[in-house]
C-alpha positions in Angstrom: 0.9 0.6 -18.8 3.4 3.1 -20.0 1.2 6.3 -19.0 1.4 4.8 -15.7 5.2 4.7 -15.4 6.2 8.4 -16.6 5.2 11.7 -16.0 4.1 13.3 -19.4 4.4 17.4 -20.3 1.0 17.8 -21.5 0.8 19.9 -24.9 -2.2 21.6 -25.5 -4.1 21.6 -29.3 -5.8 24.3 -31.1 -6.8 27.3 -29.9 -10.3 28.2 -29.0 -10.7 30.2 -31.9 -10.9 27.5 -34.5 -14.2 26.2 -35.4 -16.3 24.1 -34.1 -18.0 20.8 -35.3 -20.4 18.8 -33.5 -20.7 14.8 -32.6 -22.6 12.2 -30.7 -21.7 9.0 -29.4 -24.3 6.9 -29.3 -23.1 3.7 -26.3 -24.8 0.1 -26.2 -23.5 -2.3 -23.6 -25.2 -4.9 -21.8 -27.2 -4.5 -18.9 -25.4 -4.2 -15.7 -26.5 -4.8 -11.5 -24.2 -2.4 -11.2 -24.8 1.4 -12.1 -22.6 3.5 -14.8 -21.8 7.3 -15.6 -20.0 7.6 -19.2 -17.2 9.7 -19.5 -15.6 10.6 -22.7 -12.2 12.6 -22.4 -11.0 14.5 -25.6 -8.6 17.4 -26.6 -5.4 16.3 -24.2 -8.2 15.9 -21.9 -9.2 19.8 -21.9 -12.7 18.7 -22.5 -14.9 15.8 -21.3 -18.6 15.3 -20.8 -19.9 12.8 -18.4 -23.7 11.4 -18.8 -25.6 8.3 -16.9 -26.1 5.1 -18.6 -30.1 4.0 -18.4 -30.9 0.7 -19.6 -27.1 0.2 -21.4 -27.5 3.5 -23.1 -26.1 6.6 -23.2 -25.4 9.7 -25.5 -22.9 11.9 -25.5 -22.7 15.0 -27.4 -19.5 17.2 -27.9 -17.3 19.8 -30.2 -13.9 18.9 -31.8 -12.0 21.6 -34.0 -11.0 18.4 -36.1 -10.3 14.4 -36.3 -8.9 13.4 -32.9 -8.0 10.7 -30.3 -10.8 9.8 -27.0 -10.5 8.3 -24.1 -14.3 6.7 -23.2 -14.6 4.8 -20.0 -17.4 3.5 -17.5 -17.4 5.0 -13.9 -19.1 2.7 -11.2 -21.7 4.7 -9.4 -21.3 4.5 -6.1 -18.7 1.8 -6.2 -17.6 -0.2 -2.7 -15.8 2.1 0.0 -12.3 2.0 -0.1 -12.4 0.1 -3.2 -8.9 0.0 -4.9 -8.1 0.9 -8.5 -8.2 -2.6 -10.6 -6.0 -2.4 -13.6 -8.2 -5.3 -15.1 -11.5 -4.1 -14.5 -10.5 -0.4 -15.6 -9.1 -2.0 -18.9 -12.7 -4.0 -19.5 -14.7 -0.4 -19.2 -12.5 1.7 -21.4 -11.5 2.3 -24.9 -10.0 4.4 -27.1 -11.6 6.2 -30.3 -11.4 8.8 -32.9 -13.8 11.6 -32.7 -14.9 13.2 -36.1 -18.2 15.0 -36.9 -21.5 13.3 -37.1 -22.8 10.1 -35.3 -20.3 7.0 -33.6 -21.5 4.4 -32.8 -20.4 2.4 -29.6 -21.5 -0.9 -29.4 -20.7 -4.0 -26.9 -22.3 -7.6 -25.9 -19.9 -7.9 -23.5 -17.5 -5.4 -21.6 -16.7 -2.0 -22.9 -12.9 -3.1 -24.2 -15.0 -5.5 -27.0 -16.8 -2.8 -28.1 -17.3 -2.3 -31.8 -16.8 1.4 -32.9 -18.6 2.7 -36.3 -19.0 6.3 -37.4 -16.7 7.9 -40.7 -14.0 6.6 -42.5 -11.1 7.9 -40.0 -13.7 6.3 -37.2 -13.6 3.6 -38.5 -9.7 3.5 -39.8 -8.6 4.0 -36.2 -11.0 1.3 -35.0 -9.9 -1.5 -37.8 -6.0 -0.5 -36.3 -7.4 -1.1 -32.8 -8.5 -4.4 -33.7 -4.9 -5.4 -35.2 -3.8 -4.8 -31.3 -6.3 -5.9 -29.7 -4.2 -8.7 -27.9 -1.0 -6.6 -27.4 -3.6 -4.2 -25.5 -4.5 -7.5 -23.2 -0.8 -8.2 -22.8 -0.2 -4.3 -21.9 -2.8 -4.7 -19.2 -1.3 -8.1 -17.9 2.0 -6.4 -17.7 0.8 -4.1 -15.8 -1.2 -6.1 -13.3 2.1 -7.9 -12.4 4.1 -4.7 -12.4 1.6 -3.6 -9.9 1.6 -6.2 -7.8 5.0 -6.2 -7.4 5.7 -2.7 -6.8 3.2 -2.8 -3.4 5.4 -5.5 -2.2 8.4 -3.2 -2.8 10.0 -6.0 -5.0 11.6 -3.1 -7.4 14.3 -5.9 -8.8 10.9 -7.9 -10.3 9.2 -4.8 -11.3 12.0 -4.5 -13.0 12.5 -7.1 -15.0 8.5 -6.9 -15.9 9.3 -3.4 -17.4 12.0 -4.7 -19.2 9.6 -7.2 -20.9 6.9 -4.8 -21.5 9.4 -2.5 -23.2 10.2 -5.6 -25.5 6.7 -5.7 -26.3 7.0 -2.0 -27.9 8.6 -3.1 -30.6 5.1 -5.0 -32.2 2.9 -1.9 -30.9 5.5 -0.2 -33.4 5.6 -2.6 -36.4 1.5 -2.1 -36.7 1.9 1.9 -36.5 4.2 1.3 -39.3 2.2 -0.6 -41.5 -0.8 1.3 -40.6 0.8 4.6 -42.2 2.0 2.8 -44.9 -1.5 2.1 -45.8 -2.9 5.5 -45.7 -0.1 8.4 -45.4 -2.9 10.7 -46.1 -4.8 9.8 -42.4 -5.2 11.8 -39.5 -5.0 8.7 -37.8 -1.5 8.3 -39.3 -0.5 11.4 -38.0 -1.7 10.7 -34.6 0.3 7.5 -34.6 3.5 8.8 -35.5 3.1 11.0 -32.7 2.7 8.5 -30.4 6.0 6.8 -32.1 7.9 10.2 -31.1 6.5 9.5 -27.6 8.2 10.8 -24.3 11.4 10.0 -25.4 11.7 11.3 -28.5 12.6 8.3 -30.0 13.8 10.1 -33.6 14.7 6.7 -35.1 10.9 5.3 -35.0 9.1 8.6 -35.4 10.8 10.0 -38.6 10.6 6.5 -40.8 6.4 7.2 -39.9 7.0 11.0 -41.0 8.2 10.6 -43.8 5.4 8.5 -45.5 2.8 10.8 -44.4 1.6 13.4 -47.2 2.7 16.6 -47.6 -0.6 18.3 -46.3 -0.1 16.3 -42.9 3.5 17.2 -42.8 2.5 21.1 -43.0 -0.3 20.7 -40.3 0.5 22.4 -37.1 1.0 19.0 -35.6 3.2 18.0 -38.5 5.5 20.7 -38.0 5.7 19.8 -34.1 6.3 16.6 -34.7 9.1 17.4 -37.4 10.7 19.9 -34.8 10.7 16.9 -31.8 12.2 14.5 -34.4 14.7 17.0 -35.0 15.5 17.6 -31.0 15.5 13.8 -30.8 18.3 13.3 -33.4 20.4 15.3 -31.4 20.5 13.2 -28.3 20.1 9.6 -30.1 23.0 6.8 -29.2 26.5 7.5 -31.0 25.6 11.4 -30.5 27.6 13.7 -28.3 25.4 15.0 -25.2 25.1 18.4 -25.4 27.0 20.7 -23.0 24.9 22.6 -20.4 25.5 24.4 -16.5 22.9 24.0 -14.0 22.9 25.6 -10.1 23.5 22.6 -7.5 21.6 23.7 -4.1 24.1 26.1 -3.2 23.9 27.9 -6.1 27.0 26.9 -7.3 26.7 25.3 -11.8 27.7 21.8 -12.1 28.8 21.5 -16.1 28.0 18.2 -17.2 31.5 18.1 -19.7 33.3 18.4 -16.3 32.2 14.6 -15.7 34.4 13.9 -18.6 36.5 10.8 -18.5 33.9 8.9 -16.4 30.8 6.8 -17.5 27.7 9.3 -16.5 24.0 8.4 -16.1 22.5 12.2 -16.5 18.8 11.5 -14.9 16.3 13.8 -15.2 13.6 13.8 -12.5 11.0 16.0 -10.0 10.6 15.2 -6.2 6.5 15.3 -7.3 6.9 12.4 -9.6 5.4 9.5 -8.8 7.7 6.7 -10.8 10.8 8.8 -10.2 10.7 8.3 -6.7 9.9 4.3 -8.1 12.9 4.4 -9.3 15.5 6.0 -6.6 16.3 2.6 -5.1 17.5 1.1 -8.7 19.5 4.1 -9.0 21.1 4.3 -5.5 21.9 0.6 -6.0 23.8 1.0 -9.1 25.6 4.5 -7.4 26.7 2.2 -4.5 27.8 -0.3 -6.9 29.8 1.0 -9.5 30.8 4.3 -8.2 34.4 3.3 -7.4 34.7 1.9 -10.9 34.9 5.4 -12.8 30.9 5.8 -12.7 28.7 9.0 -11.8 25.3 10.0 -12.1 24.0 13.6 -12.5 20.9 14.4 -11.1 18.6 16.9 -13.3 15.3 18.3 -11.3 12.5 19.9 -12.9 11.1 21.2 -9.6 10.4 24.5 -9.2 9.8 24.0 -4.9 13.7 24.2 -3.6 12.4 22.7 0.3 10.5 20.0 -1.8 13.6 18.9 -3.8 16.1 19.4 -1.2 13.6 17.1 0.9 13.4 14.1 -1.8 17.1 14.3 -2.4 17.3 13.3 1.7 14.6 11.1 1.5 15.6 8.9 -1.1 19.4 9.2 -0.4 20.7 10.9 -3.0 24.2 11.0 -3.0 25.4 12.0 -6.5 25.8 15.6 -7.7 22.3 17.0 -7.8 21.0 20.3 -9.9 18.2 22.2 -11.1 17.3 26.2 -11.9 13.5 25.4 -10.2 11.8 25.9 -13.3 9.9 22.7 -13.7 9.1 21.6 -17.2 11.1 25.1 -18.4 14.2 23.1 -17.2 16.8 24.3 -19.9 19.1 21.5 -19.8 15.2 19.4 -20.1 14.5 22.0 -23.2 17.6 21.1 -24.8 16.8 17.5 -24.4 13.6 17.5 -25.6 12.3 15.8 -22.3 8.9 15.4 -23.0 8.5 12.8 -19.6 10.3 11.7 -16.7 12.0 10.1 -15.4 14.5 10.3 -18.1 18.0 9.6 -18.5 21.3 9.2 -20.9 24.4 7.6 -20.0 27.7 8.7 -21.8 30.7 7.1 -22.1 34.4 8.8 -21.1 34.4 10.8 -24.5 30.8 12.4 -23.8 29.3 10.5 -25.9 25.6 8.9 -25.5 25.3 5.0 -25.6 22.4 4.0 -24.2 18.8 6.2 -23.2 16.3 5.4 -20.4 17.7 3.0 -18.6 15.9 1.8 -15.8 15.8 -1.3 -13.1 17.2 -4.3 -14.4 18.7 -3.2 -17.5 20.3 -0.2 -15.9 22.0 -3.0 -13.7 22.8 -5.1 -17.2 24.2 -1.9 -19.0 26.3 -0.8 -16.2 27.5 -4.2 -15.8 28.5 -4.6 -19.6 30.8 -1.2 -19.7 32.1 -1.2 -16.6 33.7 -4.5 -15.7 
């Protein structure tokens, strides 16, 4: 569910130039009326290969530079006209895996999601963690089922509330990605999860308990040192830390300096006019605006646009009313460079003294937070 609700920077692996080392995937599932292609998505999704299944079988063949994370899912051929995305059904025909050299072997009796996964020792490490979550992955896609359904009714105070409970749910995703690298420090697997710890938000104060088990060769990897220098940039904008100070042009060209909001509460939201949940979110943010900002309350709107007529256009559109600024560079956003923003929407609010006490806030406990300081 959470890729769903963010827009993620995408970074890129290895180059080109490292070498290359070939597997398969060899699938098994049942026999289906209906007809599949396989796709298997690797690399940040820079490579995928796409085959037919005859008879519930495929093979797929690929390169990898080294160990790392897949996305394997079942396309319907030919599927119903107009047929709309179903979270369920695109949970039951997808999985993740870890690539490594040689042969994996994807087996199911039922859908794809119960699929049992054999190949090496990080193969199989990765799939004996997927197996811990197994039900949280079920509760992830229930989650978002009802999240769904309530956004297309334009019920935004439920959705709410349902991404409030989902964001509960993080917390057990987390405990097994701890005790997982506890258990083998020396994994790439471990490696990959602490990354995912670090996530969009930088969360420092998951991410660098996770780095600090793993061994000193993982540490010293490329994505070791990445991951080091994001925990770092995450520190620096954790609760109880002063925001950092920064200018930005407002439309007229004019820089709004976030220290001039000192002395009020400040929700500094970072967003683009082309992203999708942003936009989700505007009428939980006006709400709040018209709410509280008599009662020594402002937000500051951060774009990472880099079309002027676009932004200018959402800011209308959504009724925007706060102090809005951006210097068009999308993802090159420096105010977003300083804080690490990795996805959007984002946000920090500060108290009077500049200081940040809560991070990405959004819907209901927005509402809650603001409520709690301000009364």
């Amino acid at each position: 569910m959470y890729r769903y609700l963010f827009c993620f920077l995408l970074v890129t692996g290895l180059s080109a130039s490292a070498q290359q080392k070939k597997f398969t995937v060899n699938g098994s599932i049942p026999v289906d009326s209906k007809k599949y292609n396989a796709l298997l998505s690797w690399n940040n999704g820079n490579d995928a290969e796409e085959v037919k299944v005859l008879n519930g079988k495929f093979t797929i063949n690929g390169t990898i530079t080294k160990p790392g994370i897949a996305t394997l899912l079942l396309q319907e051929i030919s599927p119903k006209k107009n047929k709309e995305f179903n979270r369920l059904e695109y949970g039951q025909n997808s999985i993740y895996l870890f690539l490594d050299t040689g042969v994996i072997i994807v087996s199911s009796k039922s859908f794809l999601w119960d699929a049992e996964v054999k190949g090496s020792a990080v193969v199989n490490e990765y799939q004996n963690y997927q197996q811990k979550i197994k039900l949280l992955l079920r509760l992830e896609s229930k989650f978002g089922e009802v999240y769904d359904a309530y956004h297309k009714t334009n019920n935004t105070k439920a959705a709410g509330k349902v991404f409030e409970l989902y964001t509960g749910m993080l917390d057990l995703y987390y405990d097994e990605q701890l005790q997982f690298v506890k258990e083998n420090p020396s994994s790439p697997v471990s490696l990959y999860l602490t990354q995912q710890a670090i996530g969009a938000e930088l969360d420092a104060a998951k991410a660098e308990p996770m780095y600090v088990l793993l061994t000193p060769a993982l540490q010293n990897s490329e994505e070791g040192k990445q991951i080091k220098e994001m925990i770092e940039i995450g520190k620096k904008t954790m609760v109880g830390k002063p925001a950092i100070d920064f200018s930005q042009p407002d439309a007229n060209g004019n820089n709004i300096t976030l220290s001039s909001f000192k002395g009020k509460y400040v929700l500094v939201d970072f967003w683009a006019s082309w992203c999708g949940p942003c936009r989700v979110e505007s009428p939980n943010l006006v709400n709040a605006y018209q709410k509280y900002k008599g009662k020594n309350f402002e937000i500051f709107g951060v774009s990472l646009d880099k079309d002027k007529t676009k932004w200018l256009k959402a800011i209308k559109d959504d009724n925007y009313t706060w102090p809005q600024a951006g210097d068009m560079k999308g993802w090159e956003n420096t105010a977003a460079l300083e804080y690490g923003v990795q996805g959007i929407p984002f946000n920090v609010l500060l108290d009077p003294n500049g200081v940040i006490i809560a991070r990405n806030l959004r819907g209901e406990a927005l509402e809650k937070k603001l409520e709690e300081v301000l009364r």
